[in-house]
PDB file with one MODEL, atoms N, CA, C and O in Angstrom:
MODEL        1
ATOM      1  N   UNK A   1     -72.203  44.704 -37.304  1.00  0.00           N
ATOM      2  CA  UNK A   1     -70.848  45.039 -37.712  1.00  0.00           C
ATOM      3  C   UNK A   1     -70.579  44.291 -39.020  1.00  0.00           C
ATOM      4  O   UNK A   1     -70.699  43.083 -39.222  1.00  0.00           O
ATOM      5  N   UNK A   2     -70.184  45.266 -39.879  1.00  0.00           N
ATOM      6  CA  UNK A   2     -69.623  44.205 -41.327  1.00  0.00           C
ATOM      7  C   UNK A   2     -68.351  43.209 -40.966  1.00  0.00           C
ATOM      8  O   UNK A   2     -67.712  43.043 -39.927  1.00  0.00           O
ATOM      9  N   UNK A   3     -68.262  42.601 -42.324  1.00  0.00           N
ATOM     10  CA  UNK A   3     -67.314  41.618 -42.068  1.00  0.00           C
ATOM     11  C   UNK A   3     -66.119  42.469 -41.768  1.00  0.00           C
ATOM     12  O   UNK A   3     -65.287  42.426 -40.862  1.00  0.00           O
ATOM     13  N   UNK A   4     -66.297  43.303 -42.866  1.00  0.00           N
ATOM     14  CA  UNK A   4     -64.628  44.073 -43.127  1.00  0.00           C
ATOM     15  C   UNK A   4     -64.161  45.029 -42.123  1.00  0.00           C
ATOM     16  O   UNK A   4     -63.162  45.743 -42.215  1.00  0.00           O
ATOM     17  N   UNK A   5     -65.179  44.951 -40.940  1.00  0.00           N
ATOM     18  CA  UNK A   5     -64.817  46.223 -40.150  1.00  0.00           C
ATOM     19  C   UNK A   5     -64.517  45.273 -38.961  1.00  0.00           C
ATOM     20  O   UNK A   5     -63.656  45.643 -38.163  1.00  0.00           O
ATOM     21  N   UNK A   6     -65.114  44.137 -38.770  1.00  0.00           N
ATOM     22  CA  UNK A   6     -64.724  42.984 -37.785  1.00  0.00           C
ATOM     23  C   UNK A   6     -63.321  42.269 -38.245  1.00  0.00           C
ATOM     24  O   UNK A   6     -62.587  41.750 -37.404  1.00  0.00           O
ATOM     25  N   UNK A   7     -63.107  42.275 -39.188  1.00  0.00           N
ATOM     26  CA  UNK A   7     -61.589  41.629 -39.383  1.00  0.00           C
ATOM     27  C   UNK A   7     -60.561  42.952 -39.406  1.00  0.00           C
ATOM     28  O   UNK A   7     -59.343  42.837 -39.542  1.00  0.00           O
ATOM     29  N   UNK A   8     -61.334  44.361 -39.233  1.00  0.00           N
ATOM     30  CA  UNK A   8     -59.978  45.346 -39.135  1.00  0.00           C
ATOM     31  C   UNK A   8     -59.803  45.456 -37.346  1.00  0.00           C
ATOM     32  O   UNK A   8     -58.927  45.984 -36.662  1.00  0.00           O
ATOM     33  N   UNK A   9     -60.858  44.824 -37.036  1.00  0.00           N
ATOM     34  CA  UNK A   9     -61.178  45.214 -35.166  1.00  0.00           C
ATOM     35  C   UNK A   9     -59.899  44.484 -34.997  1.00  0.00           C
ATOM     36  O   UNK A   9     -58.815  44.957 -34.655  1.00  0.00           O
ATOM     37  N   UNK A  10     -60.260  42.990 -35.354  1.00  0.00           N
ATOM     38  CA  UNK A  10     -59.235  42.237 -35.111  1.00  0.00           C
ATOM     39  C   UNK A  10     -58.150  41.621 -35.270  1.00  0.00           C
ATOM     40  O   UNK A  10     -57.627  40.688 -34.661  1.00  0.00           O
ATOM     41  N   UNK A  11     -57.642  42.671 -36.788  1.00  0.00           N
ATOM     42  CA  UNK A  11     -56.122  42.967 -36.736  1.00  0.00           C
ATOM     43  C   UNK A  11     -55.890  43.760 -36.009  1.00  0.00           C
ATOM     44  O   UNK A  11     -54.872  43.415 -35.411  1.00  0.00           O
ATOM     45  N   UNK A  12     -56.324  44.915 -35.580  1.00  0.00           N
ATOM     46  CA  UNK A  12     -55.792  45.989 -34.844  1.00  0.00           C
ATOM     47  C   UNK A  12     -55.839  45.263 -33.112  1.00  0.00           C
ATOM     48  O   UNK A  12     -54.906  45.729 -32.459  1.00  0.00           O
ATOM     49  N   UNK A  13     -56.733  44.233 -32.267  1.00  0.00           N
ATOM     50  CA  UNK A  13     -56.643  43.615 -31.337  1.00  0.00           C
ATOM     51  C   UNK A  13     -54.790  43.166 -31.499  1.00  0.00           C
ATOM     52  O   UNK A  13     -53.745  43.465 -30.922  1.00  0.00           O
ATOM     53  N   UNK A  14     -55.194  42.350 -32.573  1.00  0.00           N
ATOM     54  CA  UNK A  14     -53.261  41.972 -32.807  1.00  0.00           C
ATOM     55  C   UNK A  14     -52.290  42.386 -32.452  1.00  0.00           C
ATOM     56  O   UNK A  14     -51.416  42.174 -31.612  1.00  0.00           O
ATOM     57  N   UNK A  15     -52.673  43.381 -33.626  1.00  0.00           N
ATOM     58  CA  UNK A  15     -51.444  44.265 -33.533  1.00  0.00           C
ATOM     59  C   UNK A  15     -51.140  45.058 -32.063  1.00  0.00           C
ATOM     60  O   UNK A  15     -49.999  45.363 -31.714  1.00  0.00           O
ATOM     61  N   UNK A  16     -52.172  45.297 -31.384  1.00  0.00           N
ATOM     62  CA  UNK A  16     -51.765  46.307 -30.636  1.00  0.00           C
ATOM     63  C   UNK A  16     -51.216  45.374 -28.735  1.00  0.00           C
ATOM     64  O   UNK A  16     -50.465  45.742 -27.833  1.00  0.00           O
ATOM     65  N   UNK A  17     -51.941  44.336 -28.899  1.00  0.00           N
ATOM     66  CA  UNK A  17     -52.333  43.323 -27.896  1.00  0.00           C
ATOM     67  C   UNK A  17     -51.354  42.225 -27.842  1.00  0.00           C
ATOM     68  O   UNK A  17     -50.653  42.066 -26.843  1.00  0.00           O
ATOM     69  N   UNK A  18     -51.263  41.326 -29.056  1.00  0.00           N
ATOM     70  CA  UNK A  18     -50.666  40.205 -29.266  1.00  0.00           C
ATOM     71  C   UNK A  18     -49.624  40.439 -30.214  1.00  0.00           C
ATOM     72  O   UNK A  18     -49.051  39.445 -30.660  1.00  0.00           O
ATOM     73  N   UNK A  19     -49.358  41.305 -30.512  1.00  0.00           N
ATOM     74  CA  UNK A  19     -47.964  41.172 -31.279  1.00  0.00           C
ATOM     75  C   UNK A  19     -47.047  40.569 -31.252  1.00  0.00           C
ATOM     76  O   UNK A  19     -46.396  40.252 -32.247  1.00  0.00           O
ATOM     77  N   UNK A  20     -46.685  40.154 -29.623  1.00  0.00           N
ATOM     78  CA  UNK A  20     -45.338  39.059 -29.648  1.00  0.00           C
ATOM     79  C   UNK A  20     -45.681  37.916 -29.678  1.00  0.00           C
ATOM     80  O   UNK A  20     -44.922  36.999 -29.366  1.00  0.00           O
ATOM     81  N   UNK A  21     -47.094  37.724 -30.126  1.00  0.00           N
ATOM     82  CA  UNK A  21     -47.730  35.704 -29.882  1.00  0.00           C
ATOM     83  C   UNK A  21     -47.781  35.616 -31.269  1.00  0.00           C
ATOM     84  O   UNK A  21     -47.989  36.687 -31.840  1.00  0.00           O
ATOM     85  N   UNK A  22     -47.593  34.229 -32.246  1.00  0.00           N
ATOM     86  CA  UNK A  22     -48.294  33.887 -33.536  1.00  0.00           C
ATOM     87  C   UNK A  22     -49.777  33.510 -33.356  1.00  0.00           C
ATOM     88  O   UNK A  22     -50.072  32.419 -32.868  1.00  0.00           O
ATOM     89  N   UNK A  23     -50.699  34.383 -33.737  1.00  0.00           N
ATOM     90  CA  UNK A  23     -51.768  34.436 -33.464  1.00  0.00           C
ATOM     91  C   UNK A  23     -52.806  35.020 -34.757  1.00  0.00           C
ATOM     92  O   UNK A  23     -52.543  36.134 -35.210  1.00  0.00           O
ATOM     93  N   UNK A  24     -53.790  34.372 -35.238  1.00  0.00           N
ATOM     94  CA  UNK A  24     -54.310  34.643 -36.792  1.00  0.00           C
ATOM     95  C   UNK A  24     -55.607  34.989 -35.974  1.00  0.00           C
ATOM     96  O   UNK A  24     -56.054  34.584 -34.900  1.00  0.00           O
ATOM     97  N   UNK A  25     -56.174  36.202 -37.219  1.00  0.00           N
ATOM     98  CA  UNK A  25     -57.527  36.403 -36.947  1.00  0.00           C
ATOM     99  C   UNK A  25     -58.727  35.681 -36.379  1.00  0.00           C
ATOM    100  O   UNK A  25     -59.610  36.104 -35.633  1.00  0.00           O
ATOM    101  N   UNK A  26     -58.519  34.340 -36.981  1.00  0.00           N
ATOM    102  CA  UNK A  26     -59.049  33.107 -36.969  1.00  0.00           C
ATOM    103  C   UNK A  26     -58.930  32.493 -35.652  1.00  0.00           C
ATOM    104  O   UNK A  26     -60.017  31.987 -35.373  1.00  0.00           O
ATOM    105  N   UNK A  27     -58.043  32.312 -34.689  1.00  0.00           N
ATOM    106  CA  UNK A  27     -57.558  31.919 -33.366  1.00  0.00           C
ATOM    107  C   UNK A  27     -58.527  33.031 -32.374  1.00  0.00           C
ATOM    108  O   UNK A  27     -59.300  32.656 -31.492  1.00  0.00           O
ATOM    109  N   UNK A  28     -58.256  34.536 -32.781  1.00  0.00           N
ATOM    110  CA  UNK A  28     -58.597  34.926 -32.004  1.00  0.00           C
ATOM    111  C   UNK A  28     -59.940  35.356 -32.023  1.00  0.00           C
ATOM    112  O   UNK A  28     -60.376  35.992 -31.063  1.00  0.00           O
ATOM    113  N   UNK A  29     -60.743  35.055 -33.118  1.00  0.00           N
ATOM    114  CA  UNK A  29     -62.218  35.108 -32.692  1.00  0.00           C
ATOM    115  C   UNK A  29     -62.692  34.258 -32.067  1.00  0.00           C
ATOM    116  O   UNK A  29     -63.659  34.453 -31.330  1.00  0.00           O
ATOM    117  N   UNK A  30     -61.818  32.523 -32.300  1.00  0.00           N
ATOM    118  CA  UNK A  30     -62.052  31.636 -31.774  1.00  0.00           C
ATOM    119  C   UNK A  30     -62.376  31.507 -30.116  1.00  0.00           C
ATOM    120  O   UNK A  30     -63.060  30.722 -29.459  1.00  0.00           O
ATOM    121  N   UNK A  31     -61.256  33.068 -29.664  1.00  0.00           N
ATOM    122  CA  UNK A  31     -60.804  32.710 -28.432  1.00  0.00           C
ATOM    123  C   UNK A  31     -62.267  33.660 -27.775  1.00  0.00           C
ATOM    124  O   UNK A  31     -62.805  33.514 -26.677  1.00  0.00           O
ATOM    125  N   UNK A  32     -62.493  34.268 -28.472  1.00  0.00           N
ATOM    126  CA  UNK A  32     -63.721  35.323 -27.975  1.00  0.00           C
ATOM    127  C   UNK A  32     -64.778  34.961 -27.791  1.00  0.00           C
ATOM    128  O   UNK A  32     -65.447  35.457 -26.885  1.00  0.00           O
ATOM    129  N   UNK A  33     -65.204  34.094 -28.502  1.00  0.00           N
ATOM    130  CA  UNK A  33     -66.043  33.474 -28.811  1.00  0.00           C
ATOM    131  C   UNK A  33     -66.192  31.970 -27.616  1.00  0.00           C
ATOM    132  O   UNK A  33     -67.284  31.415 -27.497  1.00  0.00           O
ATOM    133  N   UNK A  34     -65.453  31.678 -27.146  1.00  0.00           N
ATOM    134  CA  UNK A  34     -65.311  30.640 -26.196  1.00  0.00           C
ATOM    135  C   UNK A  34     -66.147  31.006 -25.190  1.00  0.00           C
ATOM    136  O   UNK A  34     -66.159  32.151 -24.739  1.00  0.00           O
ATOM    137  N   UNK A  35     -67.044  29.881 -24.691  1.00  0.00           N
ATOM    138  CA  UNK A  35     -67.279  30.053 -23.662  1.00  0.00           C
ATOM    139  C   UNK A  35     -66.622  29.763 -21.934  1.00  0.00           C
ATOM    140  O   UNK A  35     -67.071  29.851 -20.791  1.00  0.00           O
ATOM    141  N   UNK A  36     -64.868  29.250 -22.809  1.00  0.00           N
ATOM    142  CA  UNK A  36     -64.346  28.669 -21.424  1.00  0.00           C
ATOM    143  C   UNK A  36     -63.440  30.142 -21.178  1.00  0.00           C
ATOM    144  O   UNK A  36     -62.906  30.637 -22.170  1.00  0.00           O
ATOM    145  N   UNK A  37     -63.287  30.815 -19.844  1.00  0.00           N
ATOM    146  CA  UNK A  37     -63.016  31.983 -19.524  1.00  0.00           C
ATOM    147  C   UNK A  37     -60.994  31.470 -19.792  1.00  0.00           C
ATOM    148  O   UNK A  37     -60.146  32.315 -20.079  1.00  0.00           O
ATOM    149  N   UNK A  38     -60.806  30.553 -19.674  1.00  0.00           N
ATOM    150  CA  UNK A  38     -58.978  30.145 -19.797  1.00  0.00           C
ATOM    151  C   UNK A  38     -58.542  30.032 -21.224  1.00  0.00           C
ATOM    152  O   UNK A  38     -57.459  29.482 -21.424  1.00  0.00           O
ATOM    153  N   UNK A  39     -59.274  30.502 -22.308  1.00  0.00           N
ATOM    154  CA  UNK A  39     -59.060  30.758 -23.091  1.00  0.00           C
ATOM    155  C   UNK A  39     -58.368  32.405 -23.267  1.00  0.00           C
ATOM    156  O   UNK A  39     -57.296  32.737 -23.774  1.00  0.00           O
ATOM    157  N   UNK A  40     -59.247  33.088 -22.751  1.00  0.00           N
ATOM    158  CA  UNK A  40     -59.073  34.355 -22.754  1.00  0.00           C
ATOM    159  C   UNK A  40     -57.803  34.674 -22.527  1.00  0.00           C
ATOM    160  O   UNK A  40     -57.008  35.289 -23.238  1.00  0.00           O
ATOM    161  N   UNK A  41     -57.655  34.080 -21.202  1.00  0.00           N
ATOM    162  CA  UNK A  41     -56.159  34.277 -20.599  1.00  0.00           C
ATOM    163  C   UNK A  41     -55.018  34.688 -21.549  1.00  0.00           C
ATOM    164  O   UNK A  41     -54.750  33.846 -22.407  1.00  0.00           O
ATOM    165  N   UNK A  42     -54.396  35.668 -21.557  1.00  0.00           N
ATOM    166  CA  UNK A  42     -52.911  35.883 -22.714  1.00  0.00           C
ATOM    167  C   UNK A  42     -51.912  34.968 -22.802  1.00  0.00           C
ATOM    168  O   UNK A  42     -51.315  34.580 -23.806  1.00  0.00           O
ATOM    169  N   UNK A  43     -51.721  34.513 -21.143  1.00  0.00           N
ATOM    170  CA  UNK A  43     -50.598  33.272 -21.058  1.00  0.00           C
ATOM    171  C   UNK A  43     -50.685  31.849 -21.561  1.00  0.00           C
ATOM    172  O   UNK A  43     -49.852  30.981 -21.301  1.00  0.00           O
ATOM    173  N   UNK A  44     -51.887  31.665 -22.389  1.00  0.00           N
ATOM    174  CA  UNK A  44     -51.848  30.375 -22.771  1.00  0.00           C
ATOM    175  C   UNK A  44     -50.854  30.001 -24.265  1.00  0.00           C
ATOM    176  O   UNK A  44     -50.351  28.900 -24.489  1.00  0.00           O
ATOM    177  N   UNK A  45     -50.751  31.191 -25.140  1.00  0.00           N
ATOM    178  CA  UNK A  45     -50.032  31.022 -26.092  1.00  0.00           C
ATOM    179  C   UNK A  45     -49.054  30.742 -26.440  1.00  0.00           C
ATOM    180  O   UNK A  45     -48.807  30.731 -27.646  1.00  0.00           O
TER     181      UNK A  45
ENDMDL
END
């Protein structure tokens, strides 16, 4: 996957998912990328 098509994945995750959290591209690859599953969770934000 290019860069530019991985940072449109995951504005559109945003937008469509997290819209009411302050949440940057950057956070949420972070969160994907975790191997702790309580990251994932939506309610932590």
């Amino acid at each position: 996957m290019t860069e530019q098509l991985k940072e449109k994945v995951l504005r559109n995750i945003i937008k469509e998912c997290y819209w009411d959290y302050n949440i940057t591209e950057v956070d949420l690859e972070k969160i994907l990328n975790s191997d702790d599953k309580r990251d994932i969770k939506k309610d932590i934000f």
